[in-house]
Structures are given as C-alpha cells and as structure tokens.
KOLTI-276865 format. One record per residue (C-alpha): residue number from 1; residue in one letter; chain; x, y, z. Coordinates in pm, 1 decimal. Example, Ala and Ser with C-alpha at 12.3 -4.5 7.8 and 13.67 -1.06 7.14 Angstrom:
% residues 2
+------+------+-------+----------+----------+----------+
: bake : zalo : marba :       c1 :       c2 :       c3 :
+------+------+-------+----------+----------+----------+
:    1 :    a :     A :   1230.0 :   -450.0 :    780.0 :
:    2 :    s :     A :   1367.0 :   -106.0 :    714.0 :
+------+------+-------+----------+----------+----------+
//
This chain:
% residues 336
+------+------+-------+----------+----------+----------+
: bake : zalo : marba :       c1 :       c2 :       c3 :
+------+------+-------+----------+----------+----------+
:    1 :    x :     A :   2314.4 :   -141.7 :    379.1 :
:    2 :    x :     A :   2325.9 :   -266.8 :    718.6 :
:    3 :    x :     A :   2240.7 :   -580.6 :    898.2 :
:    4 :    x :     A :   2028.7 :   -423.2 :   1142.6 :
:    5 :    x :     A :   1773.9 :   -298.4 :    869.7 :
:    6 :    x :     A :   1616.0 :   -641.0 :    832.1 :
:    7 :    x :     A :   1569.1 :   -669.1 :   1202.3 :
:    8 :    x :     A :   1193.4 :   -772.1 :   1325.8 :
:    9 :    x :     A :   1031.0 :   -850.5 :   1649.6 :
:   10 :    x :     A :    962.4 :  -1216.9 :   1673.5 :
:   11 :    x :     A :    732.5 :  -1378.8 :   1978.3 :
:   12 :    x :     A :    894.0 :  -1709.6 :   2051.4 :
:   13 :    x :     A :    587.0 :  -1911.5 :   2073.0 :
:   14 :    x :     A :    562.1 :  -1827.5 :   1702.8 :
:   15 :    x :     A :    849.2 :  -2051.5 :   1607.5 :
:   16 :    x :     A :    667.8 :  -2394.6 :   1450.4 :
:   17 :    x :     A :    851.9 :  -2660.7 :   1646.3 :
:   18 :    x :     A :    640.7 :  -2943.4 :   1461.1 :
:   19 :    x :     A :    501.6 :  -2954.6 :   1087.0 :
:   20 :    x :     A :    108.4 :  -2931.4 :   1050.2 :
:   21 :    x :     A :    -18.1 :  -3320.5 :   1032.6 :
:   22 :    x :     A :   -175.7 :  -3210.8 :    625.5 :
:   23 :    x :     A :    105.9 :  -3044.9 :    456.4 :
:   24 :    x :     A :    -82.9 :  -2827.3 :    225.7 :
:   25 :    x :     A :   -255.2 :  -2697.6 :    568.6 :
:   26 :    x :     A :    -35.8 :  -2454.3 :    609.9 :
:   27 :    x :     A :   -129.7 :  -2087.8 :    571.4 :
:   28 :    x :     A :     -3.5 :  -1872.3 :    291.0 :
:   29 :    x :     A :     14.9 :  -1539.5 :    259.0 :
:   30 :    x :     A :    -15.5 :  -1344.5 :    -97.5 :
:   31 :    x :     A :    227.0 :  -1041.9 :   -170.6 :
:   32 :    x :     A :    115.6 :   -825.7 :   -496.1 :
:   33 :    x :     A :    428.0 :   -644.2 :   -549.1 :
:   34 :    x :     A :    266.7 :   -428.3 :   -716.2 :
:   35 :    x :     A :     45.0 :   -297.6 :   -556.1 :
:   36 :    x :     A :    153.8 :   -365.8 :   -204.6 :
:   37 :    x :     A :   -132.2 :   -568.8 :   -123.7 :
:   38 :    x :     A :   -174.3 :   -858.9 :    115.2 :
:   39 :    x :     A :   -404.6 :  -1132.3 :    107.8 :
:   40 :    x :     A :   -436.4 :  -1466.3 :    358.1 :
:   41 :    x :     A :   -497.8 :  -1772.0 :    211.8 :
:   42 :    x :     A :   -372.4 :  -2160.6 :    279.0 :
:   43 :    x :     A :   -134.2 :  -2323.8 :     92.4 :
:   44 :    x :     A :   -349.3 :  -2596.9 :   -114.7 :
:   45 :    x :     A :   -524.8 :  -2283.3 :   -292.1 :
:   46 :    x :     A :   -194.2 :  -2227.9 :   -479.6 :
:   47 :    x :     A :   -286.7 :  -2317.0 :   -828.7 :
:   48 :    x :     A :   -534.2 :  -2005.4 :   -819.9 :
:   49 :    x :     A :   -280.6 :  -1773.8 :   -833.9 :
:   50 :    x :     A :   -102.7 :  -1936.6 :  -1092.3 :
:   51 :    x :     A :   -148.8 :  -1957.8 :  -1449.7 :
:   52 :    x :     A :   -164.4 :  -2217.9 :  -1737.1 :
:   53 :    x :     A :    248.5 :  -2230.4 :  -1901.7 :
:   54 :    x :     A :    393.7 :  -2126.4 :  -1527.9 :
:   55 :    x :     A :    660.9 :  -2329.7 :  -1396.1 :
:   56 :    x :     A :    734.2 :  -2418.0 :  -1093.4 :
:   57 :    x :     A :   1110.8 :  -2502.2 :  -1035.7 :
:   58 :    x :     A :   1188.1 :  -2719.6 :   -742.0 :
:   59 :    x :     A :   1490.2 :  -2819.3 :   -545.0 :
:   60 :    x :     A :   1522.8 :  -3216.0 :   -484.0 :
:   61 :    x :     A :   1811.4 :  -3212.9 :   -290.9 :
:   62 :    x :     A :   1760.4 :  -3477.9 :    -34.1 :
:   63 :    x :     A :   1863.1 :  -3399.2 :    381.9 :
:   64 :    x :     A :   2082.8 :  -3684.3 :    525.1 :
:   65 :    x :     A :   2096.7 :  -3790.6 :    883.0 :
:   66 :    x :     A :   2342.6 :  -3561.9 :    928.1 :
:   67 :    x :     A :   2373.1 :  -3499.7 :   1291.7 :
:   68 :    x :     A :   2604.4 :  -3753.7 :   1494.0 :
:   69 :    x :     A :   2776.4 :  -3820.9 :   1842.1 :
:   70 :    x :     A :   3119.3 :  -3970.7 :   1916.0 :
:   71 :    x :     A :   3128.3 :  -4162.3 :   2197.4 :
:   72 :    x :     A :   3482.6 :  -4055.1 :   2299.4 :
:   73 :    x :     A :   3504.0 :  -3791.3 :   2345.6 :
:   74 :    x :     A :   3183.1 :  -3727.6 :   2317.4 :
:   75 :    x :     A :   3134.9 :  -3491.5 :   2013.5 :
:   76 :    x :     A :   2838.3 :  -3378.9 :   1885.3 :
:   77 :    x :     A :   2914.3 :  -3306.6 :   1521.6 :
:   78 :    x :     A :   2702.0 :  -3204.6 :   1195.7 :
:   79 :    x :     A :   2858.7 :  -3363.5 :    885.1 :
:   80 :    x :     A :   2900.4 :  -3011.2 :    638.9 :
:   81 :    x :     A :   2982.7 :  -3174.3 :    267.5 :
:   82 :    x :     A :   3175.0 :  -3468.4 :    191.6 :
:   83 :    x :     A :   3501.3 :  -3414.6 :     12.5 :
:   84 :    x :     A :   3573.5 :  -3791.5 :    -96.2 :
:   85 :    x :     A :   3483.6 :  -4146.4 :     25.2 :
:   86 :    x :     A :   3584.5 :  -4093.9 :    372.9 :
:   87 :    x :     A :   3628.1 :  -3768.3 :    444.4 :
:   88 :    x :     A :   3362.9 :  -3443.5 :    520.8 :
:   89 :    x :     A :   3357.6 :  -3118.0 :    648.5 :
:   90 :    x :     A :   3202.4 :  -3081.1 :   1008.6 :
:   91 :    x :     A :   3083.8 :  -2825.0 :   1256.8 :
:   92 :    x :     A :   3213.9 :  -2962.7 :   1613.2 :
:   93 :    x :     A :   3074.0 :  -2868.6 :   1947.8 :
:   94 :    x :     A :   3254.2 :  -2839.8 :   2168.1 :
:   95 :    x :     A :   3550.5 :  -2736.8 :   1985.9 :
:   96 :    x :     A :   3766.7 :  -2793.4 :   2256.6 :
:   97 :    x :     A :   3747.4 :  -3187.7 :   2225.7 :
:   98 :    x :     A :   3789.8 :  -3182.2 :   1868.1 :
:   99 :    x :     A :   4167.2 :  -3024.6 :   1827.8 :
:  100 :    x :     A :   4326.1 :  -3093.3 :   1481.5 :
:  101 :    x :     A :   4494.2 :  -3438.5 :   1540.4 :
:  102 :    x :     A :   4282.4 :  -3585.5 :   1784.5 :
:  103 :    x :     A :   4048.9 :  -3909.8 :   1676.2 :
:  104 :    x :     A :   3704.4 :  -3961.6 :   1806.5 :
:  105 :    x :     A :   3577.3 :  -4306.1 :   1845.8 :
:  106 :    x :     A :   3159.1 :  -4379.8 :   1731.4 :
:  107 :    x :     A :   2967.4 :  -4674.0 :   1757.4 :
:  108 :    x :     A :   3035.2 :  -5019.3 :   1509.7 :
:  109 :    x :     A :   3417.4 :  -4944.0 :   1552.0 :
:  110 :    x :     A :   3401.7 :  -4676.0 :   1343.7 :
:  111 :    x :     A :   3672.0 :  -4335.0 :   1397.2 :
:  112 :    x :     A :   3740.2 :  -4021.7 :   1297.8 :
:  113 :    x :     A :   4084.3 :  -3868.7 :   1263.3 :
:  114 :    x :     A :   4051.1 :  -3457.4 :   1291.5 :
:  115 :    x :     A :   4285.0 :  -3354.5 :    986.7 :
:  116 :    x :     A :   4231.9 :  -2970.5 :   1019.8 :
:  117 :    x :     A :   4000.8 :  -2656.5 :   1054.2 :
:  118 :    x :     A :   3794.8 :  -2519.4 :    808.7 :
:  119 :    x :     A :   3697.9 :  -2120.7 :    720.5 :
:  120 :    x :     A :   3372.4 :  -2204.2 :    849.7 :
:  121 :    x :     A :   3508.3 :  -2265.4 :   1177.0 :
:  122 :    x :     A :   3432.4 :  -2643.6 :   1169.5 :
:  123 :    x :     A :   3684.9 :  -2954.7 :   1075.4 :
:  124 :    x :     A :   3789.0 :  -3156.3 :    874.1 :
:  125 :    x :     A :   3746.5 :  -3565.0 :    954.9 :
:  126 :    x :     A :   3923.1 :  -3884.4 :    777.5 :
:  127 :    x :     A :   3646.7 :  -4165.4 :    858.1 :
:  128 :    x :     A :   3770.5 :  -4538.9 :    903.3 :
:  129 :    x :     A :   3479.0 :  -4655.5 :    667.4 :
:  130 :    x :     A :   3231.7 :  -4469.2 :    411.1 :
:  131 :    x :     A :   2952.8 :  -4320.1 :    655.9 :
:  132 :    x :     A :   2670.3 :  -4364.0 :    450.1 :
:  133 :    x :     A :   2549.7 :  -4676.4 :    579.9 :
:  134 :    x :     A :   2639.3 :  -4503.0 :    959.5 :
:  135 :    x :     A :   2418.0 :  -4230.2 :    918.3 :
:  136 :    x :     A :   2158.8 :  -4437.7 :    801.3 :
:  137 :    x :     A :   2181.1 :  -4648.5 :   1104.8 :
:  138 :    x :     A :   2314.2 :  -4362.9 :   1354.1 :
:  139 :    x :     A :   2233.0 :  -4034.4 :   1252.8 :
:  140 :    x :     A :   1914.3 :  -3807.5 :   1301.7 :
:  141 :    x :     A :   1801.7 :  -3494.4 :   1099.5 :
:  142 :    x :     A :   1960.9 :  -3177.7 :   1142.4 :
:  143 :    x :     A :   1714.3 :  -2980.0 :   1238.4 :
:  144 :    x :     A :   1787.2 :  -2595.2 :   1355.3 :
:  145 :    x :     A :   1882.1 :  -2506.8 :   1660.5 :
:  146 :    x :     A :   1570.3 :  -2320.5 :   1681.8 :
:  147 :    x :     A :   1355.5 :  -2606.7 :   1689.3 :
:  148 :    x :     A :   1396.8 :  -2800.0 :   2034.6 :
:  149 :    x :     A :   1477.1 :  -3139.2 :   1987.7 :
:  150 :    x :     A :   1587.1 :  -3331.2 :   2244.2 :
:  151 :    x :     A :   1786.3 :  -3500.9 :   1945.6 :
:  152 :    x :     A :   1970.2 :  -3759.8 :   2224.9 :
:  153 :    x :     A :   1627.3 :  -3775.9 :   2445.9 :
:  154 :    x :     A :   1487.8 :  -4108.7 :   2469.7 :
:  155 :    x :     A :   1112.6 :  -3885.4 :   2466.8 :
:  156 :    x :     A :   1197.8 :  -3763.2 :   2182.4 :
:  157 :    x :     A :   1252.0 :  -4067.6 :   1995.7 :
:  158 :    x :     A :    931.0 :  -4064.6 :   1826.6 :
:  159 :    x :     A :    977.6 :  -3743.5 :   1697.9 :
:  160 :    x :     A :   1304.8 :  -3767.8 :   1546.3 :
:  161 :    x :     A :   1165.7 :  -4083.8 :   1326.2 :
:  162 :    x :     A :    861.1 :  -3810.8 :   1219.6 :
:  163 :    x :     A :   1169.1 :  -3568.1 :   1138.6 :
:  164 :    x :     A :   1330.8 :  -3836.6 :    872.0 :
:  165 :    x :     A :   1017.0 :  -3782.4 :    688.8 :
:  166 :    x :     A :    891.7 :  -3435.9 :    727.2 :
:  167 :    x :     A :   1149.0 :  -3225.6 :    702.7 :
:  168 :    x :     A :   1222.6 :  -3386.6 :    377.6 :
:  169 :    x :     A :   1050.6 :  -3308.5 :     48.4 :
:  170 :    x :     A :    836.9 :  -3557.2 :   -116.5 :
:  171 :    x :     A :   1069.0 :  -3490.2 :   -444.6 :
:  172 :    x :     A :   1351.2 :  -3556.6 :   -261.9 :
:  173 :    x :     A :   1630.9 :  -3750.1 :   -461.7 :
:  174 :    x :     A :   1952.1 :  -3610.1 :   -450.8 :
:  175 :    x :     A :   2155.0 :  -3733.5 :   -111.5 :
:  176 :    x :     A :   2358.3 :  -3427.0 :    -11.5 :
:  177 :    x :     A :   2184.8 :  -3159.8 :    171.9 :
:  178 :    x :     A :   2199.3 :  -3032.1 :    576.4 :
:  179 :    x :     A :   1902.5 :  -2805.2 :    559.4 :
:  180 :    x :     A :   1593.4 :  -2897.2 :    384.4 :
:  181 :    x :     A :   1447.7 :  -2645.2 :    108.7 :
:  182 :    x :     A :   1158.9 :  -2558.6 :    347.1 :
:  183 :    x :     A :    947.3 :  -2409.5 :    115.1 :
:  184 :    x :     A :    906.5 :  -2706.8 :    -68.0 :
:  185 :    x :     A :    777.2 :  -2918.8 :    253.1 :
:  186 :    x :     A :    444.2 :  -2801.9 :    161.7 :
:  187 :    x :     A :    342.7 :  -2987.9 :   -169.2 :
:  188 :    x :     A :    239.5 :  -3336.7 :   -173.2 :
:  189 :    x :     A :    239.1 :  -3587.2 :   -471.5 :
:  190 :    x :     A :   -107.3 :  -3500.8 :   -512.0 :
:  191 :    x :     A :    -61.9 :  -3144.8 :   -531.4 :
:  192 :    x :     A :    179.7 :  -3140.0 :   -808.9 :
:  193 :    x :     A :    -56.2 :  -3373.5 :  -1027.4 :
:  194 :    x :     A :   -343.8 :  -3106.0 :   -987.8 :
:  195 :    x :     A :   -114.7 :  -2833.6 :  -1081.3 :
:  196 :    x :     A :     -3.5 :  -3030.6 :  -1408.0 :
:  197 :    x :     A :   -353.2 :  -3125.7 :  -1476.2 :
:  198 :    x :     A :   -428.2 :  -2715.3 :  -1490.1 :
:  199 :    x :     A :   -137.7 :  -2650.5 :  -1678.8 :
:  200 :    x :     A :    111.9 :  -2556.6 :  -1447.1 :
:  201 :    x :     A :    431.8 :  -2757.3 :  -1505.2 :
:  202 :    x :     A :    727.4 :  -2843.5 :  -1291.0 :
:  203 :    x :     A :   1092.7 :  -2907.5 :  -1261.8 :
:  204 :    x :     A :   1361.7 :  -2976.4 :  -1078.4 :
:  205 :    x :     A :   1722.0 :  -2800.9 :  -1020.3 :
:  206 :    x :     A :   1970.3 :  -2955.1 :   -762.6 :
:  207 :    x :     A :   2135.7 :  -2714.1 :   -478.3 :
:  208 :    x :     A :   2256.7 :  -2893.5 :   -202.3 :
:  209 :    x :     A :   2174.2 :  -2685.6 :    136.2 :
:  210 :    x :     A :   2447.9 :  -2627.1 :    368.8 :
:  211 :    x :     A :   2590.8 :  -2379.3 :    616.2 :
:  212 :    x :     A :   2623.9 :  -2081.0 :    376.1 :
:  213 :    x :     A :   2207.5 :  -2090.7 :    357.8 :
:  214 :    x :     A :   2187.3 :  -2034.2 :    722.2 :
:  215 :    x :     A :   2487.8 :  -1880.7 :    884.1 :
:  216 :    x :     A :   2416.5 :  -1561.1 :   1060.1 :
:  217 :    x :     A :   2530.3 :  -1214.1 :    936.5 :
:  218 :    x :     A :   2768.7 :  -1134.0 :   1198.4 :
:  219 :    x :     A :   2916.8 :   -799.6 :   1043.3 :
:  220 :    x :     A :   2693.4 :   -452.7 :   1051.3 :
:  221 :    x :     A :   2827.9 :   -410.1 :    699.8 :
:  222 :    x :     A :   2573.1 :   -591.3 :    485.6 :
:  223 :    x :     A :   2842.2 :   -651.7 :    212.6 :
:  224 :    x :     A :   3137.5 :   -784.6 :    410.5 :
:  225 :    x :     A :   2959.0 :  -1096.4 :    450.4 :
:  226 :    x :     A :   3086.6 :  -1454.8 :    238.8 :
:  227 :    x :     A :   2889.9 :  -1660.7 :    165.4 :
:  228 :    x :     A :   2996.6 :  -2042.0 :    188.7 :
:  229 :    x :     A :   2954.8 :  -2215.6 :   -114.3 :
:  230 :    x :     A :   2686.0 :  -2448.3 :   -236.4 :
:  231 :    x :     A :   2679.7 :  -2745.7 :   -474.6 :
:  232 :    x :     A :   2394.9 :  -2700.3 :   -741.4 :
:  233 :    x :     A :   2314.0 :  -2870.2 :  -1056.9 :
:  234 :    x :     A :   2124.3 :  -2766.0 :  -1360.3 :
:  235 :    x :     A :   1968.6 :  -2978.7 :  -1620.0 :
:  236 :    x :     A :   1949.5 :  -2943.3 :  -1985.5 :
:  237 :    x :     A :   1608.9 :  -3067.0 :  -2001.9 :
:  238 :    x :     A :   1513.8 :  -2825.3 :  -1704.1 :
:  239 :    x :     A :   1679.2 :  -2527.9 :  -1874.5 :
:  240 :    x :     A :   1496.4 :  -2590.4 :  -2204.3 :
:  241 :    x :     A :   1134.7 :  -2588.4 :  -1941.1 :
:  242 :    x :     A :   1232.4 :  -2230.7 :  -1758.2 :
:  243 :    x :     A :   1302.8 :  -2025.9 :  -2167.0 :
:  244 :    x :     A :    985.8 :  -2205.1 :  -2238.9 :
:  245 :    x :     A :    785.3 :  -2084.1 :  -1945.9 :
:  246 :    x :     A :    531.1 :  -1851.8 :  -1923.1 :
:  247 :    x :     A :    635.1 :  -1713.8 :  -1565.9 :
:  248 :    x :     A :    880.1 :  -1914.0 :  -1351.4 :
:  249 :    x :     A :    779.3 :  -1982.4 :   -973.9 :
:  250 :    x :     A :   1065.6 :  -2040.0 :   -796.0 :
:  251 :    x :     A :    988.0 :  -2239.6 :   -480.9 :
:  252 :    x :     A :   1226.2 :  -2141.5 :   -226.8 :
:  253 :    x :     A :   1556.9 :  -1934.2 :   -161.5 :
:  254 :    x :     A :   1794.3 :  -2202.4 :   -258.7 :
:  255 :    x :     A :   1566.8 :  -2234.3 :   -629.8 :
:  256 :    x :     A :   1608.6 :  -1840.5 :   -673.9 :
:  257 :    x :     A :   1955.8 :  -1874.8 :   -581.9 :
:  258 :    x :     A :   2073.3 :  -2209.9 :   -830.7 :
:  259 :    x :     A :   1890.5 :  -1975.7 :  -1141.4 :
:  260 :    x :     A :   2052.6 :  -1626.9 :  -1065.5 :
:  261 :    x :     A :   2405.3 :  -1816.8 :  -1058.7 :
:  262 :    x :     A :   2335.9 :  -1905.3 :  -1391.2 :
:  263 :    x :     A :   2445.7 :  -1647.5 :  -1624.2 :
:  264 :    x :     A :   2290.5 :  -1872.2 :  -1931.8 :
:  265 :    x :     A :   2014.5 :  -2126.4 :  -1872.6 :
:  266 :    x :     A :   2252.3 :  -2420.0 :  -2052.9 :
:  267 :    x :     A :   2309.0 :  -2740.8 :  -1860.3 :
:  268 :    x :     A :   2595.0 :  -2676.9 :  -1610.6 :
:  269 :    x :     A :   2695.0 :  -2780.5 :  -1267.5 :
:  270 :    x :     A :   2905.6 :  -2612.2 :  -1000.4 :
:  271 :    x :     A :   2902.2 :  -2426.0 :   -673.0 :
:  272 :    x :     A :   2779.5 :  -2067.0 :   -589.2 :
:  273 :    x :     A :   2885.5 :  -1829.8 :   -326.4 :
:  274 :    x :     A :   2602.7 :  -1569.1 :   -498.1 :
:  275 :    x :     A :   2472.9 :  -1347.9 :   -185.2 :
:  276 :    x :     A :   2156.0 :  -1157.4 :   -334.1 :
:  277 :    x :     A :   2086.0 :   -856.1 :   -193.9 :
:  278 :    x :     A :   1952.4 :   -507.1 :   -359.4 :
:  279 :    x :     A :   1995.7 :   -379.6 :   -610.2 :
:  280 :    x :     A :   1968.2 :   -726.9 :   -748.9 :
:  281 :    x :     A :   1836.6 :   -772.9 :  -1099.0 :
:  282 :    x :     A :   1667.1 :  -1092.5 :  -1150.6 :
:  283 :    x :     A :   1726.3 :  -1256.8 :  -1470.5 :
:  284 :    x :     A :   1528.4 :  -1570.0 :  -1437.8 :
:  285 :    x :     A :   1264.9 :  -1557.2 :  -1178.7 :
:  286 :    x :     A :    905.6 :  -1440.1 :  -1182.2 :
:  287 :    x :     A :    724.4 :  -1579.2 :   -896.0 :
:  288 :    x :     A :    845.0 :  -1656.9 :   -536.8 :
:  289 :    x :     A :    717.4 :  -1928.0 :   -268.0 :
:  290 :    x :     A :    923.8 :  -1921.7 :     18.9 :
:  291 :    x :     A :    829.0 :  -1950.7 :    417.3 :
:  292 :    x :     A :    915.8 :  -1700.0 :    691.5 :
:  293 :    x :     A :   1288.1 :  -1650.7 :    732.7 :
:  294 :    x :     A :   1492.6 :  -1544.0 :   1018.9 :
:  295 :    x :     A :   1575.8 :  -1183.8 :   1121.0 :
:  296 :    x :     A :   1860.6 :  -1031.2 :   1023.1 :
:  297 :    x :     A :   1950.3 :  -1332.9 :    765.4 :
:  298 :    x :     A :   2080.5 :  -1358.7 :    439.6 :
:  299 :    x :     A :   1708.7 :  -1538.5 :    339.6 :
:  300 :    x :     A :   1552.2 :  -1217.7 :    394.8 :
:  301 :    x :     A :   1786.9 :   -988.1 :    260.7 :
:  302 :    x :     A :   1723.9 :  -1229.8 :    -34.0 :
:  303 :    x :     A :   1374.6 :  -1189.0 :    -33.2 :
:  304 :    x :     A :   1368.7 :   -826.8 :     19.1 :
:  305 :    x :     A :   1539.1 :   -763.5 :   -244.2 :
:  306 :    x :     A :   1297.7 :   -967.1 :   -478.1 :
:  307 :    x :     A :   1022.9 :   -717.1 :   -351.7 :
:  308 :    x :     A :   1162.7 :   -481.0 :   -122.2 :
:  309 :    x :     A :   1249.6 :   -431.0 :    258.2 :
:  310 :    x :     A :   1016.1 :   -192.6 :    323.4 :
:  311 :    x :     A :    702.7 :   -445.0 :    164.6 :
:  312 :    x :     A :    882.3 :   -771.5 :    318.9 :
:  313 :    x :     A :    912.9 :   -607.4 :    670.5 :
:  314 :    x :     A :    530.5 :   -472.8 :    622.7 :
:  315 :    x :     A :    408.4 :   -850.2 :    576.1 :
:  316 :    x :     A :    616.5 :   -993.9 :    838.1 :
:  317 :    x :     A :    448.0 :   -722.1 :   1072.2 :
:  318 :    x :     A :    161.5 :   -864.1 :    932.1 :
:  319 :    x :     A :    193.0 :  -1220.0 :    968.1 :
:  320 :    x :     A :    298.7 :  -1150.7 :   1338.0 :
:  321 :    x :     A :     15.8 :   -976.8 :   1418.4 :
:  322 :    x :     A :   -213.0 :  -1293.9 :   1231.7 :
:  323 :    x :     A :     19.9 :  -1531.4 :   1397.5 :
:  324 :    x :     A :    160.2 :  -1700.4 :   1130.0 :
:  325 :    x :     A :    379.9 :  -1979.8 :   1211.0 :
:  326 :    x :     A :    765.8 :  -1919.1 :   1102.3 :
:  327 :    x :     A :   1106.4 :  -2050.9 :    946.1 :
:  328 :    x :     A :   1092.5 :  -2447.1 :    880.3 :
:  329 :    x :     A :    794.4 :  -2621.5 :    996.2 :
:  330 :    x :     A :    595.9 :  -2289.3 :    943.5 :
:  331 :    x :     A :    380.1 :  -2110.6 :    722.8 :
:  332 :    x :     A :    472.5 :  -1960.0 :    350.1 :
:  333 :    x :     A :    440.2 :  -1660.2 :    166.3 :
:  334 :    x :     A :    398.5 :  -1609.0 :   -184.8 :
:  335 :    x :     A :    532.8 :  -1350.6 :   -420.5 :
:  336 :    x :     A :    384.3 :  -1239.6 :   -724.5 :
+------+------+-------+----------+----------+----------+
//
C-alpha cells in the first residue's frame, strides 16, 4: 500500500483556524458503511443515530501549555513527554541552536541543559526546576502548524487564552497530552447528560497524544513507517462498560487506537506503537466519531481502514465539495 493512495485535494481556506463559538454547531457527516451512503447532519443530533446500551468511550487526556521559548538562544521548543521530574523530550527549532551540550536560558531563572537527540529528531532537556508551574505561567497551546497562530504576537494574545480552553475537552483530566483528541472538542457537559438520560452511556480511557499521532508518512512504502509510542491507560471499571455494551462508539483515533492495543479488555496500562492500517480486524470497536484528518496521514489510513479508502476518499470528496471545515477546529464525521 502506498502513501500516495490516501492523497486528496484540499482548498486552504477550508482549514478551520478557529472553533465554532457553540461546540455542538459543528456539522457532521453520517457514513453507512454499509451501504455507502452519506447523510449531512450537525453534531448535537448525535444521539439519533445512536442507540439505548451504546457506549461511547472517550479520551480525557488533558493538552498542557506545551509550546515554549528560550530566551537565549532563542529556541522555540514543544515539550514531547516527560521522562522524570526534570527532564522531557522536545522538538527544537532551529536545531542548529540546540546542539547536544548546549543550555538555553528561559524566563524566572529557569535552564535547560540539552543532554542528547532523540529518534524523533528532537532532544532531550535536564530542567533546573519541575516545569509544571512554568508552563502554567509561560507556555501556550500547541496548536498545529496548520493553524496560524501568531503564538509570540502580541494580536494574538486574545486568542491564545481562547486556545487554553477550546482546544481542550470538557472531560479533560489527565495532564500529559501535545495534541488534543479533536473529536472529542465537540461535546459539552450538557450533551453527555442527554445522551445518558436516553441510554447511551460513557467512559473514559487515557492515551496521551503526542508526535506519533501526527507525524507525517514520509516513506512511499505504507508499512515502513514507526510509529512513536503513546502512553495510554485502561480502567477496570471502563473495561467491564465496553463487554457490557451494546455497540461501542469510539470517539476519536486515539480511542480506536488505546482499545485495538488491547488484546484483552482487563485493566492495564502501557504504551502503543499500533499503526492501523488494512487489513485491520477490529476487535473492540463498533462505531466511529472522528473529524477530518490530514492527507496522506496515518489518521486516515486509520480510518480507511475502519471503512475503506475507496468510501473515506468518496466522503472527503464530498465534504469538500459541501465545504466542510477540516482537521482540529473543524467539522466531524461519523461512522456507523
């Protein structure tokens, strides 16, 4: 299989570069595969395509201001995963001010000593302190590069605040993440409670997002690609819910992913590397919510293979041509 087979022609302007002020605004479109069929609906009419004893299965990984600046040299740098109480994995831009050895100096006194490169191409940092209370105070979301964020731009300042809260979930409790589990940026509080009150239960599995989720395919060769591993978590009690379920709906990639790396559904926590693509069999999920992914990525190599190319590539024609509004802040698509 090759990378260029989940190519697609994208118009820029599509690219949401803000979330919709209502989050269950967005628009949703409805993939029978089955019978091929599409059908365009918004997001808050979710609970009529679901049924009584369906689970929905959520990520709360929570995004941290992960995105900071040295002041000298000035490095712009995206914390990756932290290894201990002072050190993390980082990407580093540029590179060229960040050789293994060197030490970058931030704001409040606080340094970095550059201890080595990783496999992802980034570094590794020794902080002088623990960073969480620096991030709080310093850093801003790390939002893709393909929304345009003036992230140091004193215009933009009002923005970035918005981004703390929106491209979070409202579930969000587990510090850890880079990348927030878009698909889940659509419910509200509000919109789980209706769901529960119709019968449609939910719970929660922990994967935090990092590079792996959104690292481009560079090789042709579908199959040469790594994947860089995740952290994910999976409760007892949330086990027990998906063998009890009538269908589960996983919302999102990273969801589909956590449950697939799961041989059993017993309580267990560790990391997973797991690149779906077809043939896939899915063991544990029925249903899939997940919002517009990025050509030639792993997302919707995932994604085709839950349906397949030929349907996925079909809607995305589709939603192009309806001007649906893609990847983060954009619309979502759900599988049955």
């Amino acid at each position: 299989m090759k990378t260029s087979e989940f190519d697609y022609h994208l118009p820029p302007e599509l690219i949401a570069q803000q979330p919709l002020a209502d989050r269950t605004a967005s628009r949703m479109m409805v993939v029978n595969r089955a019978t091929g069929k599409f059908k365009h609906d918004v997001f808050r009419n979710l609970g009529q395509y679901l049924r009584a004893g369906d689970l929905l299965v959520l990520n709360d990984t929570k995004v941290i201001p992960a995105r900071i600046w040295s002041r000298e040299p000035e490095v712009e740098l995206l914390l990756v995963e932290k290894l201990d109480a002072h050190r993390w994995t980082a990407l580093v831009k540029p590179c060229k001010r960040a050789r293994v050895g060197a030490t970058l100096r931030f704001e409040d006194s606080v340094s970095a000593v550059i201890e080595g490169e990783t496999d992802f191409g980034g570094r590794t940092l020794r902080f002088s302190s623990e960073m969480d209370a620096y991030l709080a105070a310093h850093g801003v979301a790390p939002l893709p590069p393909y929304i345009k964020r003036g992230a140091r731009d004193a215009t933009s300042r009002e923005l970035q605040t918005a981004d703390r809260g929106r491209y979070q979930t409202v579930f969000a409790r587990e510090p850890g993440a880079v990348a927030a589990p878009t698909a889940g940026l659509h419910f509200t509080k509000a919109t789980l409670e209706q769901l529960e009150a119709g019968g449609v239960g939910h719970a929660f599995i922990t994967l935090h997002v990092g590079i792996g989720t959104f690292r481009p395919v560079k090789v042709e060769n579908v199959a040469k690609h790594k994947m860089h591993a995740e952290k994910f978590s999976l409760s007892a009690e949330t086990a027990a819910a998906i063998r009890n379920a009538n269908r589960v709906v996983a919302v999102g990639t990273t969801v589909v992913r956590t449950l697939e790396s799961c041989v059993e559904l017993t309580a267990q926590d560790g990391a997973t590397d797991l690149f779906i693509r077809s043939p896939h069999t899915f063991r544990h999920v029925d249903v899939l919510l997940t919002n517009f992914h990025l050509p030639r990525s792993t997302l919707l190599m995932l994604v085709s293979a839950f349906a397949s190319r030929e349907l996925i590539l079909k809607a995305y024609d589709e939603a192009v041509r309806e001007r649906y509004r893609f990847f983060s802040y954009g619309d979502c698509m759900l599988l049955l």
